[in-house]
Backbone of each chain as ProteinMPNN parsed JSONL, in Angstrom:
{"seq_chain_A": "XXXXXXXXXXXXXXXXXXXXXXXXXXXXXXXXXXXXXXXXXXXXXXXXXXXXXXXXXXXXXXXXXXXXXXXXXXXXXXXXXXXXXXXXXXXXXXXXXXXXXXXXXXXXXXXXXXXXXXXXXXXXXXXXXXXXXXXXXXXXXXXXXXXXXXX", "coords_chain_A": {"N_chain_A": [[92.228, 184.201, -100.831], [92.173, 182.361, -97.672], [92.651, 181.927, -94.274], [92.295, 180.44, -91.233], [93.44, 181.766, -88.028], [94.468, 180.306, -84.959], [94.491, 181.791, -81.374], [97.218, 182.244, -79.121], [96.099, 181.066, -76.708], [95.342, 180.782, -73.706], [91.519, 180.711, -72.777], [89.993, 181.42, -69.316], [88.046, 182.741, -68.109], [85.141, 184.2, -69.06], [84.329, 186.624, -68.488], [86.221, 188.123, -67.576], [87.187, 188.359, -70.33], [85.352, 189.529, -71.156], [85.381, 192.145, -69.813], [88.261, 192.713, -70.754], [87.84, 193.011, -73.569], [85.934, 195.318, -73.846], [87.809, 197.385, -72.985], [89.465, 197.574, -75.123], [87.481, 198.708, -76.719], [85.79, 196.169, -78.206], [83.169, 194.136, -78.386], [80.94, 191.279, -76.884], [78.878, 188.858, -78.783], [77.158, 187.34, -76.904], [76.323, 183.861, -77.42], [75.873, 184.141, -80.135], [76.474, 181.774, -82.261], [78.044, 181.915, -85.055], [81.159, 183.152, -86.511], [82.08, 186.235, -88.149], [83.987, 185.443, -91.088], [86.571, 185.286, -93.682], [85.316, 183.327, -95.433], [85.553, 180.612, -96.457], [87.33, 177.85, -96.998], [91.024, 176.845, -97.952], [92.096, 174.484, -99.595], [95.058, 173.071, -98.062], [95.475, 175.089, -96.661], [96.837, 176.054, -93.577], [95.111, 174.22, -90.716], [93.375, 175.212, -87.673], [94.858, 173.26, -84.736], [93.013, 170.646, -84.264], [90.741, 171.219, -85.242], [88.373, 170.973, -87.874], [87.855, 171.472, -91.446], [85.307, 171.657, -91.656], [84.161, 172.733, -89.263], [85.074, 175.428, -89.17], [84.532, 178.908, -88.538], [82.582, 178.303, -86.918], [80.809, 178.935, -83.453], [80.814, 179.382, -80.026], [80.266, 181.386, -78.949], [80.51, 185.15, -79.946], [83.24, 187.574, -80.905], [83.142, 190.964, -81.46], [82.816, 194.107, -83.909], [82.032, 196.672, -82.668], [79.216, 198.502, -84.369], [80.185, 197.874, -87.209], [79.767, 196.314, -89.466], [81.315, 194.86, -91.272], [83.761, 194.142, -90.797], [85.901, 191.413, -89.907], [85.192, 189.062, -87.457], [85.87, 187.536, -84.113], [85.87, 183.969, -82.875], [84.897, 182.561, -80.009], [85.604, 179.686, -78.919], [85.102, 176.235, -77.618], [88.054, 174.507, -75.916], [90.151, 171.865, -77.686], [91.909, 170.357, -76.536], [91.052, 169.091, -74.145], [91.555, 170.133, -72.13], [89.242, 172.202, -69.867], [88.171, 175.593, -70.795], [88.185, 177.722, -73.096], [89.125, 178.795, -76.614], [90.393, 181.253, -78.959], [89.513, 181.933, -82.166], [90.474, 183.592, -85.486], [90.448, 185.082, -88.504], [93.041, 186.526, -90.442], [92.846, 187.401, -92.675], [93.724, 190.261, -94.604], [93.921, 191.913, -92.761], [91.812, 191.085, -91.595], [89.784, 192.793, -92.042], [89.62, 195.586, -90.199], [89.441, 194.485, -87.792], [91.876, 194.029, -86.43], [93.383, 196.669, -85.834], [91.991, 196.964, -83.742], [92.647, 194.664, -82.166], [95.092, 194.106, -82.568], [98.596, 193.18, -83.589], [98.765, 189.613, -84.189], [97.165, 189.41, -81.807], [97.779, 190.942, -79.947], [97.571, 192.655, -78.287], [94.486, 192.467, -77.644], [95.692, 189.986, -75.771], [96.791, 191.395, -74.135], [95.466, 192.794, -72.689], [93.173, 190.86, -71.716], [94.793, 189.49, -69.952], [95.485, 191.455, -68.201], [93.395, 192.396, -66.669], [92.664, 190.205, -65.623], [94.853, 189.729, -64.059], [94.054, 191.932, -62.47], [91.601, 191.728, -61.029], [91.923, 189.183, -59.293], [93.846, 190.176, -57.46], [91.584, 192.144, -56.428], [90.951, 190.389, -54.863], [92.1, 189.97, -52.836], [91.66, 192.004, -50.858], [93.002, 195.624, -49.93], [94.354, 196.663, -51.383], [96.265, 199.257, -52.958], [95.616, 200.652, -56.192], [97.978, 201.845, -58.862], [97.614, 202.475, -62.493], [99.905, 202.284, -65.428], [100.634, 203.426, -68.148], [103.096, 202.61, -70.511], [103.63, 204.903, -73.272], [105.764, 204.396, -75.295], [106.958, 201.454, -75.059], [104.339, 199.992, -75.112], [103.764, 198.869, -72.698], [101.729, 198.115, -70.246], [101.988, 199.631, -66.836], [101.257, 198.099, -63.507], [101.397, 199.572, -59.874], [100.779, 198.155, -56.842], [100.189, 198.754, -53.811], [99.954, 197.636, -50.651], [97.773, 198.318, -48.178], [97.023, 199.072, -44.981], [98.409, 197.314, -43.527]], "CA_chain_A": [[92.848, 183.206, -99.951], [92.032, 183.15, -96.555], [92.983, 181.038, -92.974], [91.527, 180.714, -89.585], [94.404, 181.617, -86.934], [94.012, 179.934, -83.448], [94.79, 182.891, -80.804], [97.862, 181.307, -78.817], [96.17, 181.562, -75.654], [93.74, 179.945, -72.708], [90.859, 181.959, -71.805], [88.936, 180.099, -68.404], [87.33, 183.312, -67.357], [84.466, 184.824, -70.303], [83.615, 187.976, -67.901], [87.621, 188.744, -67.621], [87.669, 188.418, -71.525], [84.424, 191.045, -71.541], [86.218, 193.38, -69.513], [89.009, 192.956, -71.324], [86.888, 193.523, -74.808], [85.166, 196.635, -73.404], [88.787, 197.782, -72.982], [89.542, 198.064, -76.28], [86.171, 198.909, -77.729], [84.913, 195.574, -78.467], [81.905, 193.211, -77.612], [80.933, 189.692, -77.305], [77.993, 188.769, -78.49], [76.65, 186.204, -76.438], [75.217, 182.912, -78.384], [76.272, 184.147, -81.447], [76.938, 180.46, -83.632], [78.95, 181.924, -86.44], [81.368, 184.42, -86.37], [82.591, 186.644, -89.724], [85.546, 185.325, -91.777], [86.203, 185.271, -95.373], [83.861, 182.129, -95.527], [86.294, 179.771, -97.462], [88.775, 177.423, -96.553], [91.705, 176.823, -99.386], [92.686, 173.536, -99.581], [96.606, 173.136, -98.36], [96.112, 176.178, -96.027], [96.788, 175.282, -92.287], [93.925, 174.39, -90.153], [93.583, 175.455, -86.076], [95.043, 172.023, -83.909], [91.852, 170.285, -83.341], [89.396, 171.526, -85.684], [88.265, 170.269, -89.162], [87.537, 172.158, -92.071], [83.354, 171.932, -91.211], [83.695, 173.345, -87.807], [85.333, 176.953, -89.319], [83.118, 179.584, -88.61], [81.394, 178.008, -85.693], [81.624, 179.044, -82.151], [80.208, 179.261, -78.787], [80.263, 183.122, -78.74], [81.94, 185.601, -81.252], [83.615, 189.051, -80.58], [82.792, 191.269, -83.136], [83.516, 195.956, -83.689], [80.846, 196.99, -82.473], [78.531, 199.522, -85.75], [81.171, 197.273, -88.378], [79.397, 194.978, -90.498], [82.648, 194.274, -92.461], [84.875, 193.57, -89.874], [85.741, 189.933, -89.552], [84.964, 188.582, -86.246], [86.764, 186.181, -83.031], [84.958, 183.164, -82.594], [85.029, 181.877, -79.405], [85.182, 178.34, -79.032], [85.771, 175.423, -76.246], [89.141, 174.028, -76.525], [90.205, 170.703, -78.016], [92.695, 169.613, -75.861], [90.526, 168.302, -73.424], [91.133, 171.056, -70.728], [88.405, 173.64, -69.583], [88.531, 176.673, -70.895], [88.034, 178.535, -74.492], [90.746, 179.024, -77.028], [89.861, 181.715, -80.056], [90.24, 181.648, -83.906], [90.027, 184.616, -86.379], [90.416, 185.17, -90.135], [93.475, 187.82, -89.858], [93.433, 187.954, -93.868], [92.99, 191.339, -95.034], [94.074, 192.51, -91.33], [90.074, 191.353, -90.511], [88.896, 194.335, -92.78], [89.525, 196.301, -89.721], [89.488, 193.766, -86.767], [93.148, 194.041, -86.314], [93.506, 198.103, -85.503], [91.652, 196.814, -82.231], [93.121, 193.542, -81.465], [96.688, 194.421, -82.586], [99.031, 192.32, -84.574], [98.671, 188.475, -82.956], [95.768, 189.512, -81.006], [99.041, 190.695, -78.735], [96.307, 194.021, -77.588], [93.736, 191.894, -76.776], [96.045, 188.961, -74.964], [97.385, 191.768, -72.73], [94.087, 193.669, -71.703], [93.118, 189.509, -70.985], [96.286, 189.576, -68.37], [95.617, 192.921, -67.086], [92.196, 192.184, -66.169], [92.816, 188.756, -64.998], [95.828, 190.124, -63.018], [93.205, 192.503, -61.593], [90.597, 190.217, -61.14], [93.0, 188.84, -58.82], [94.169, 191.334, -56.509], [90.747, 192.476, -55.872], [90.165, 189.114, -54.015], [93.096, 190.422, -51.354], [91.348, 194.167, -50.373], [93.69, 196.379, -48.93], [95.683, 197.178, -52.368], [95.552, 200.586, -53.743], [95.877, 200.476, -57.341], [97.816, 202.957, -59.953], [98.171, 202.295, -63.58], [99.815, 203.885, -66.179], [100.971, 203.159, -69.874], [104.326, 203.584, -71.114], [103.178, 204.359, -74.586], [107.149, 203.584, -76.411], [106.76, 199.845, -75.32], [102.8, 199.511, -74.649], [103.347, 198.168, -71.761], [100.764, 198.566, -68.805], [102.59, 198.916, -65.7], [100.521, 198.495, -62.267], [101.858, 199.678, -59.123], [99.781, 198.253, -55.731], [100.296, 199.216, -52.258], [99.144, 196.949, -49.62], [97.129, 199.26, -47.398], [96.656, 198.921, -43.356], [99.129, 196.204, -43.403]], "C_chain_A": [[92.627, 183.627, -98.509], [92.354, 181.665, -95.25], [92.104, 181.314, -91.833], [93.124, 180.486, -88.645], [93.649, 181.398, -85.476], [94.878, 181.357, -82.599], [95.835, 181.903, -79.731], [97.249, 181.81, -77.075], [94.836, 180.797, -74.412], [92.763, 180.918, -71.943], [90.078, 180.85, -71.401], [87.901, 181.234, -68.311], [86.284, 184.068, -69.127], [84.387, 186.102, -69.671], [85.112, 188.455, -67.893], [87.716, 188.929, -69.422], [86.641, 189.462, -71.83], [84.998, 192.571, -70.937], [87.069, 194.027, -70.701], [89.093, 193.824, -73.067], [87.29, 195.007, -75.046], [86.352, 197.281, -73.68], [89.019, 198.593, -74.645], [88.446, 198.449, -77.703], [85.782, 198.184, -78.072], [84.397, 194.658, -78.039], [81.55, 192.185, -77.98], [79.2, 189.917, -77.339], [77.876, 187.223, -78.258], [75.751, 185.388, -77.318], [75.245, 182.94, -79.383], [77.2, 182.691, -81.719], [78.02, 180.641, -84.431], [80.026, 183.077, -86.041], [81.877, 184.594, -88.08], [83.9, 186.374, -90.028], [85.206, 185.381, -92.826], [85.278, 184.093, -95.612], [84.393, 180.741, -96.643], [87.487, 178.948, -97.101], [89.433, 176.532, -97.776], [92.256, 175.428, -98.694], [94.423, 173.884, -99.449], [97.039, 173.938, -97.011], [95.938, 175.191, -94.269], [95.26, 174.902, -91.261], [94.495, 174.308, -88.625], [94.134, 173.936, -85.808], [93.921, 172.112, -83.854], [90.9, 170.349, -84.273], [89.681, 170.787, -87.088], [87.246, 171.612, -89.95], [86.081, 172.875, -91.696], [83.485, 172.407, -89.945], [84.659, 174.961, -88.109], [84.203, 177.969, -89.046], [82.627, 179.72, -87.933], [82.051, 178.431, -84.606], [80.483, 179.148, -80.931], [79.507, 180.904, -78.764], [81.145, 184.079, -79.843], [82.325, 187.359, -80.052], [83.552, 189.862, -81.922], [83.047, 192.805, -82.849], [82.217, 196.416, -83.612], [80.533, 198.657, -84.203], [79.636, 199.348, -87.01], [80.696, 196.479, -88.971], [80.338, 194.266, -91.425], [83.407, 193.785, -91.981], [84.539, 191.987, -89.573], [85.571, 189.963, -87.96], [85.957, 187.656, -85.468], [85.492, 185.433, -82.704], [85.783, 182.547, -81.12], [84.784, 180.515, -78.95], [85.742, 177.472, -77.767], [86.864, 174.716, -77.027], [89.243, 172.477, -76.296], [91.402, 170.04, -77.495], [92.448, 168.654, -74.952], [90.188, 168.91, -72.182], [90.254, 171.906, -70.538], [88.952, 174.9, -70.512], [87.994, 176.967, -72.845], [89.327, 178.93, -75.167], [89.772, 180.217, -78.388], [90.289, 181.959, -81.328], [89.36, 183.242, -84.797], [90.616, 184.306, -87.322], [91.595, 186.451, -90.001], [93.636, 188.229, -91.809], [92.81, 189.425, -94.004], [92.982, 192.483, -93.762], [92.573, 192.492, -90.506], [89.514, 192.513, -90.846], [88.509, 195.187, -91.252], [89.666, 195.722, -87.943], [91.042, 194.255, -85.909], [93.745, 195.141, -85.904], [92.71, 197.405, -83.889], [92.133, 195.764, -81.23], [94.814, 193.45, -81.409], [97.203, 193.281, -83.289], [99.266, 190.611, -83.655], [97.77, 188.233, -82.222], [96.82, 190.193, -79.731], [97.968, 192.275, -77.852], [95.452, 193.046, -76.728], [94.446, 190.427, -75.819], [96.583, 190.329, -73.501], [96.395, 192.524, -71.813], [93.475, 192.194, -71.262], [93.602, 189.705, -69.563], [95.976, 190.429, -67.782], [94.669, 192.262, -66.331], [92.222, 191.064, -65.506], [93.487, 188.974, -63.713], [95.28, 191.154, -61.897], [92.488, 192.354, -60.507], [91.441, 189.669, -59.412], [93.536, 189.137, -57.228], [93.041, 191.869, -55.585], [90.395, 191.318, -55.402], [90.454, 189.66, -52.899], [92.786, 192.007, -51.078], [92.805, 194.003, -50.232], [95.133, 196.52, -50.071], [95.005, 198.455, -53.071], [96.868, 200.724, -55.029], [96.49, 201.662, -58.374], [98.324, 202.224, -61.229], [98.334, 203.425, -64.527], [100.825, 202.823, -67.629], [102.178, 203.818, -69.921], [103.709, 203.575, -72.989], [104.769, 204.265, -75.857], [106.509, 202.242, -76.619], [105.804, 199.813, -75.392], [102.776, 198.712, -73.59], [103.097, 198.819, -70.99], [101.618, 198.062, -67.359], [101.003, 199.258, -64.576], [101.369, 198.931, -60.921], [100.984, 199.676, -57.889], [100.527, 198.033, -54.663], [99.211, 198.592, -51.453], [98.62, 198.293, -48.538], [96.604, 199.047, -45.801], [97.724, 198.053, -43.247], [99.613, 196.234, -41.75]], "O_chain_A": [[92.781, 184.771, -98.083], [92.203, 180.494, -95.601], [91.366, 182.279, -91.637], [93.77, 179.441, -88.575], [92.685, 181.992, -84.993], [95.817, 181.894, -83.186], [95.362, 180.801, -79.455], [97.798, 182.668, -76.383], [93.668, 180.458, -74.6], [92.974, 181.627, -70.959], [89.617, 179.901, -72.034], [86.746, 180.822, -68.423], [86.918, 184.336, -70.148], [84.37, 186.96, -70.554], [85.122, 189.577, -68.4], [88.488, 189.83, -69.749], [86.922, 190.291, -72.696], [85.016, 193.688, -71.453], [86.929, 195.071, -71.339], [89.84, 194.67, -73.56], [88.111, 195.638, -75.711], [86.249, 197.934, -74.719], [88.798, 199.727, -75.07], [88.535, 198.465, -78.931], [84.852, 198.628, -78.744], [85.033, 194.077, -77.159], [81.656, 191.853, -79.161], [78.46, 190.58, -76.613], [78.241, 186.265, -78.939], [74.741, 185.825, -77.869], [74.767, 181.99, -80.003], [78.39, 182.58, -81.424], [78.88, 179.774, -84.582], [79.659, 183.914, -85.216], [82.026, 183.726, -88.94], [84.855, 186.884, -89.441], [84.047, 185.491, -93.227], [84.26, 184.434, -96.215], [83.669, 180.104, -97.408], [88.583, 179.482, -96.931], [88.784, 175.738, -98.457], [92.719, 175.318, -97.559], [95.053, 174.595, -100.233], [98.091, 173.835, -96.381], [95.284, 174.202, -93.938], [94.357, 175.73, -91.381], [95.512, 173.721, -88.255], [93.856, 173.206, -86.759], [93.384, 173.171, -83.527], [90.062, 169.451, -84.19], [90.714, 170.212, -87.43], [86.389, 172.354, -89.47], [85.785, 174.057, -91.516], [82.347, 172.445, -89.475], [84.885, 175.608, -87.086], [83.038, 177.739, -89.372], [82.038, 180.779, -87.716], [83.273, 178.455, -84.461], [79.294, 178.939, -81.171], [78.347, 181.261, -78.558], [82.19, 183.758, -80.409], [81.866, 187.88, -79.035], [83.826, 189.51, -83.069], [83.462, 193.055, -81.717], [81.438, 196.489, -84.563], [81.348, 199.403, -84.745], [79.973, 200.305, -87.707], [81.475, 195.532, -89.079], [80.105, 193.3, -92.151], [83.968, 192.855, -92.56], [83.495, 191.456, -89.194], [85.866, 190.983, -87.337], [86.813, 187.044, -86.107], [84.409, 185.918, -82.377], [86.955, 182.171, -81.102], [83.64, 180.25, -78.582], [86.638, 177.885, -77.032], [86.84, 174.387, -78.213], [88.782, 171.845, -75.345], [91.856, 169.1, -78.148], [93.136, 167.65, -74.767], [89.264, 168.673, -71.404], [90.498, 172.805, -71.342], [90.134, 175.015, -70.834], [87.452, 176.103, -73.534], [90.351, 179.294, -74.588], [88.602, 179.952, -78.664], [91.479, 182.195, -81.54], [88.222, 183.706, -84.724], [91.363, 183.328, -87.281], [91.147, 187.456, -89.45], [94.368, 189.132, -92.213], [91.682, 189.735, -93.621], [92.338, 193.531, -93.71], [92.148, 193.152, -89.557], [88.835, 193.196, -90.08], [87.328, 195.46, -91.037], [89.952, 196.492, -87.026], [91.038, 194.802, -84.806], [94.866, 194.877, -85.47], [93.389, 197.655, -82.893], [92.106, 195.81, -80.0], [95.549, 192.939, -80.564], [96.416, 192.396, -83.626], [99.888, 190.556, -82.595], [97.439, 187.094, -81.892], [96.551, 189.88, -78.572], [98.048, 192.497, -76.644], [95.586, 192.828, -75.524], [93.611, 189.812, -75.156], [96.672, 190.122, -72.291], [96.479, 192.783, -70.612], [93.164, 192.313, -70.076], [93.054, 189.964, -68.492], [96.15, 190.321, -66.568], [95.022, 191.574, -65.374], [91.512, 191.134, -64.503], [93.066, 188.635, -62.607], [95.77, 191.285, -60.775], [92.676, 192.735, -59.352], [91.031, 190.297, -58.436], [93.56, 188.441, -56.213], [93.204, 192.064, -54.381], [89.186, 191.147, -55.558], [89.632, 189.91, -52.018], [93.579, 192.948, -51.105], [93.56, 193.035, -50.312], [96.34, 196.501, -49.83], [93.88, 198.669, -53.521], [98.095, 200.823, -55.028], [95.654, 202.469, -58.78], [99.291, 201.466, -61.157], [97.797, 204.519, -64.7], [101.438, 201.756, -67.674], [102.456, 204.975, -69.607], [103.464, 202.602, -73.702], [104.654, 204.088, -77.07], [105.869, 201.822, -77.583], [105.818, 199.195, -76.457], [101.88, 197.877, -73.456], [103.676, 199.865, -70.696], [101.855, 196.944, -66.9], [100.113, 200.102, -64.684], [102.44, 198.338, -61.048], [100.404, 200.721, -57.592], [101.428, 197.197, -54.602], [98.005, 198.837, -51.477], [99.432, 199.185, -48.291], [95.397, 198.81, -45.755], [98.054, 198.363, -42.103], [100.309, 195.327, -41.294]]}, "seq_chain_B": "XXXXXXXXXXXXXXXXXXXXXXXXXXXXXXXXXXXXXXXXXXXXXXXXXXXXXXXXXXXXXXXXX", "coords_chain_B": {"N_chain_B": [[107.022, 197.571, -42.502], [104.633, 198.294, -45.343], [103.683, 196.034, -48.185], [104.649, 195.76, -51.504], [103.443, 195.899, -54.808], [105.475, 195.357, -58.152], [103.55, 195.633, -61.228], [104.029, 194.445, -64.576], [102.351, 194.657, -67.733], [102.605, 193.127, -70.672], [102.257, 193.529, -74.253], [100.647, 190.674, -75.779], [100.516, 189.352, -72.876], [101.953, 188.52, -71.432], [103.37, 189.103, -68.193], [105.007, 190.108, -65.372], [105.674, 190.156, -62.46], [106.865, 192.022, -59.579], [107.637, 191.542, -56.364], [107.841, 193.769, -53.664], [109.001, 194.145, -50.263], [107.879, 192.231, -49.731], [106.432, 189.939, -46.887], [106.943, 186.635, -45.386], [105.126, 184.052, -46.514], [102.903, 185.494, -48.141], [104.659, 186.831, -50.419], [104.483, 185.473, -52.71], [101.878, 184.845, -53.083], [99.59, 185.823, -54.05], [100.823, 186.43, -56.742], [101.397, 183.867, -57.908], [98.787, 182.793, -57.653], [98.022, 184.25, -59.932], [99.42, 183.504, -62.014], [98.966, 180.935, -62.018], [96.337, 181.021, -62.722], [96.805, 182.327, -65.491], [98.638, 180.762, -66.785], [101.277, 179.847, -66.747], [104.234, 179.76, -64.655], [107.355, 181.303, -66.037], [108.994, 182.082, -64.898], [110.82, 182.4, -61.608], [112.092, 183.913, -59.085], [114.073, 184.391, -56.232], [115.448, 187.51, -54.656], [118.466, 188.928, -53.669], [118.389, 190.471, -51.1], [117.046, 188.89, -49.676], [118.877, 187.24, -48.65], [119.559, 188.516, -46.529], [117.579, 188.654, -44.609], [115.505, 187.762, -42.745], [112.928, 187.372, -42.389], [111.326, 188.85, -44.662], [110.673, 189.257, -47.918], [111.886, 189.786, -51.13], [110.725, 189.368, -54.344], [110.416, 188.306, -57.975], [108.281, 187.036, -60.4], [107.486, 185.754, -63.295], [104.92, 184.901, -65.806], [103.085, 183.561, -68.63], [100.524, 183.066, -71.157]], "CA_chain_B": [[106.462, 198.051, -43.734], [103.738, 197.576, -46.502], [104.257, 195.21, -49.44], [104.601, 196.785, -52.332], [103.992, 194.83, -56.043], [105.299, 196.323, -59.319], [103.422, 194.716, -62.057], [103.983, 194.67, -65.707], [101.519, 193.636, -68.486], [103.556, 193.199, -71.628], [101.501, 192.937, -75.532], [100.853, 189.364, -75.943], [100.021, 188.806, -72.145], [103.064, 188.63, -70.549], [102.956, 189.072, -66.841], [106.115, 190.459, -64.838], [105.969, 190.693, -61.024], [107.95, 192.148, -58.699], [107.229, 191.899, -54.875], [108.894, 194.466, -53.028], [109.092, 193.806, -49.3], [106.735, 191.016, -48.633], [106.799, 188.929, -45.695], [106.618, 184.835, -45.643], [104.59, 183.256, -48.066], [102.306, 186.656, -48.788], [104.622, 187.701, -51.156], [104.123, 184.563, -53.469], [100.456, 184.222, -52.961], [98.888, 186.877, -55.558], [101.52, 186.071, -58.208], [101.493, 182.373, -57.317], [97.633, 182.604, -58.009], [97.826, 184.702, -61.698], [100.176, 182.394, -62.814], [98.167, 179.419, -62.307], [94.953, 181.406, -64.141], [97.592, 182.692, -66.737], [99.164, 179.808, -67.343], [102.854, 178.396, -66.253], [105.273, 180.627, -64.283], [108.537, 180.954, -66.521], [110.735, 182.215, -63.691], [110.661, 182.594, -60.265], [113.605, 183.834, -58.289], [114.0, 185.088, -54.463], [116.288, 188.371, -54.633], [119.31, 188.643, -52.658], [118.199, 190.676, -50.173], [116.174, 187.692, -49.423], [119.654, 186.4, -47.75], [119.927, 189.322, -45.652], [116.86, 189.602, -43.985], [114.943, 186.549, -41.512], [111.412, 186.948, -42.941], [111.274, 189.844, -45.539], [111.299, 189.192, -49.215], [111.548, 190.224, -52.515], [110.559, 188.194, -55.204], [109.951, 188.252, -58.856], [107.7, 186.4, -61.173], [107.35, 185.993, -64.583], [104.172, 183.995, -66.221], [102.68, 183.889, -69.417], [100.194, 182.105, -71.395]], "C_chain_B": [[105.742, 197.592, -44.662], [104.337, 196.765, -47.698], [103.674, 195.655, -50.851], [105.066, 195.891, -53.689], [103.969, 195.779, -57.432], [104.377, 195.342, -60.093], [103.777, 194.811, -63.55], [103.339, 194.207, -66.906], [102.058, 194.059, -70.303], [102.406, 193.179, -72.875], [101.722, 191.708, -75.667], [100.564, 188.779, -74.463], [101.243, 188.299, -71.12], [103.08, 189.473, -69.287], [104.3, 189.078, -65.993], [105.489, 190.603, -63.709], [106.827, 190.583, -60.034], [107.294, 192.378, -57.184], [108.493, 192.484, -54.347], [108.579, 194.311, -51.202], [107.86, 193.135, -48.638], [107.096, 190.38, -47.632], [106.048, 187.824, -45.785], [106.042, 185.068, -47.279], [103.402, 184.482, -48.584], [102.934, 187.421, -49.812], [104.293, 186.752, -52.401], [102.649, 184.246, -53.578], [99.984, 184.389, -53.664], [99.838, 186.566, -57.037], [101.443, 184.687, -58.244], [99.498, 182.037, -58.535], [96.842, 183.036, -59.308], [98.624, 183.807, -62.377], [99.347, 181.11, -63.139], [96.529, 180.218, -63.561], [95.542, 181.903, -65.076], [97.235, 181.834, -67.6], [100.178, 179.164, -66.574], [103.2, 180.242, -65.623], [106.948, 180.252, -65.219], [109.496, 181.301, -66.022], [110.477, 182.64, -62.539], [112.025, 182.887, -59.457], [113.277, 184.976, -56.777], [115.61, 186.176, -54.7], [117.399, 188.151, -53.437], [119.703, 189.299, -52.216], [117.982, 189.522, -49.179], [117.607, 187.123, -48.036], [120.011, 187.208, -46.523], [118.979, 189.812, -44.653], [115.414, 187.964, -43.45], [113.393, 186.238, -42.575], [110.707, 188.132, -43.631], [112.028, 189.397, -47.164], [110.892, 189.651, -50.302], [111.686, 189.625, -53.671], [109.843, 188.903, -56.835], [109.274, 186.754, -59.688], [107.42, 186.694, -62.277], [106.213, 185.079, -64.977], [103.368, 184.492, -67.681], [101.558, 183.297, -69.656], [100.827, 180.491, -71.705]], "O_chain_B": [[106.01, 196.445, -45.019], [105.498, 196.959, -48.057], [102.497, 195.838, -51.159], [106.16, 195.37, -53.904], [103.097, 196.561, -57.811], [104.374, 194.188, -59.663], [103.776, 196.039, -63.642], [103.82, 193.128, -67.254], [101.845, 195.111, -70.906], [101.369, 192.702, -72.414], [102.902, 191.36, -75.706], [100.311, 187.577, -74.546], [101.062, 187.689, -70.067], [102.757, 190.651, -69.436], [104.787, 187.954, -65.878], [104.5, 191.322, -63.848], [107.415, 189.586, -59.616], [106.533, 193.315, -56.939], [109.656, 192.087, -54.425], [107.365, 194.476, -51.081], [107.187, 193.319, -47.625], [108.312, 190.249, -47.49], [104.865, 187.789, -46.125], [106.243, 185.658, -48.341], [102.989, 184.195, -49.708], [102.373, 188.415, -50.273], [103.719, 187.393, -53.281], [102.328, 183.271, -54.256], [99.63, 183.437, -54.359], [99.386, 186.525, -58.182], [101.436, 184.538, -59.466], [99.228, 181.416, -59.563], [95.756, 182.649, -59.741], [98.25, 183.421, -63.485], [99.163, 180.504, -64.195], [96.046, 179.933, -64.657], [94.705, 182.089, -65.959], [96.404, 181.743, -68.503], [100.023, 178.156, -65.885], [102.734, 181.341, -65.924], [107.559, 179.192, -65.083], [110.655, 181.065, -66.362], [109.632, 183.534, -62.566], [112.89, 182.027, -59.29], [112.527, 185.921, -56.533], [116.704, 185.641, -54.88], [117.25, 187.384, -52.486], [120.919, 189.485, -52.27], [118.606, 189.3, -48.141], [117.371, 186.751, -46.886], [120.659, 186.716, -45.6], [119.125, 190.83, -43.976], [114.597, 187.486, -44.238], [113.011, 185.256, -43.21], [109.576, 188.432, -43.25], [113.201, 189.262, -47.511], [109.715, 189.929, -50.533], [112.82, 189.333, -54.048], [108.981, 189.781, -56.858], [109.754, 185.63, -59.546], [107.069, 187.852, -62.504], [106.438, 184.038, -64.359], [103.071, 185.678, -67.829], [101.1, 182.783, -68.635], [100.058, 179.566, -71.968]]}, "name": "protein", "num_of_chains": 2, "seq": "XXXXXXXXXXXXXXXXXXXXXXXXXXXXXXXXXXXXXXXXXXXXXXXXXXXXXXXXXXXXXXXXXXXXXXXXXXXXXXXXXXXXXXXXXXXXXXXXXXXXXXXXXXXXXXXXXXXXXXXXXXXXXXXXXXXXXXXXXXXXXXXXXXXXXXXXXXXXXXXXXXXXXXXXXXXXXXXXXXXXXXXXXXXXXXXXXXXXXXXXXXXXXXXXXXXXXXXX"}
């Protein structure tokens, strides 16, 4: 038995979502069509908003573990709402035969190295901030602390 | 004095900021502008220093996806 979960989340930027990747060890491959899921969709089981059974599978771009041939994959796909941007769907049965140790439970790893990087991204428009980060590792949360500089 | 932003990046993408002594509309600008590429801002509030002080503020933001 297996599902495609939509990732609850709007990615506009693809180079903030490669950062973000890199972060946690994994890589998009560009142009990649398909990405890896169990390869089956069970009648009954939910399907993403938007999509139809025949468009599982498919995508614009995938994210995949890098030297894993087993590991299911994130397909990146354009979203069906109508707005800009990319929304992404994985297979989490089976925890993604390994996907899931890098993306975290939800994708909640890779939505917050997204944010960081975005929130980065960001900052470095406005010079004149000097940047420290640091991990509480209880919660996992990434704090930043920036200091406007010459002000 | 410099303006000084905590940030916090939660699992799941959650996005805490705190501006610590900005002045005018510079302390809203950078959080103002992750929010919108987030997503939504789910809280915004002006501290209350804010009432004690002409054109010095401290402001938090919250935004998620």
């Amino acid at each position: 038995m297996s599902k495609i979960v939509e990732i609850n989340c709007h990615i506009r930027d693809l180079n903030v979502l490669e950062k973000a990747c890199h972060r946690i060890g994994l890589s998009i491959a560009w142009n990649q069509k398909t990405y890896r899921w169990y390869g089956t969709y069970r009648s009954g089981e939910p399907l993403p908003q938007g999509f139809s059974q025949e468009e599982l599978g498919q995508c614009v771009h995938a994210i995949q573990v890098p030297q894993n041939d087993r590991a299911y994959e994130i397909g990146i796909v354009t979203r069906r709402d109508g707005e800009p941007g990319y929304t992404l769907l994985w297979d989490p049965w089976n925890h993604g035969y390994g996907l899931e140790e890098y993306i975290g439970p939800n994708a909640d790893k890779l939505l917050q190295m997204y944010a960081l990087e975005l929130t980065l991204q960001e900052y470095a428009q406005y010079q004149h901030y000097a940047v420290t980060e640091y991990v509480d590792h209880e919660t996992g949360d990434i704090h930043l602390e920036l200091m406007q500089q010459g002000a | 004095m410099a303006t000084r932003h905590l940030v916090t990046v939660k699992p799941g993408g959650r996005v805490i900021i705190d501006v610590l002594d900005g002045v005018g509309t510079s302390c809203s600008l950078i959080p103002d502008a992750i929010a919108r590429a987030l997503g939504h801002i789910h809280h915004s509030d002006v501290k209350p220093e804010y009432q004690e002080h002409d054109h010095t503020t401290d402001q938090t933001i919250e935004s998620s996806y």
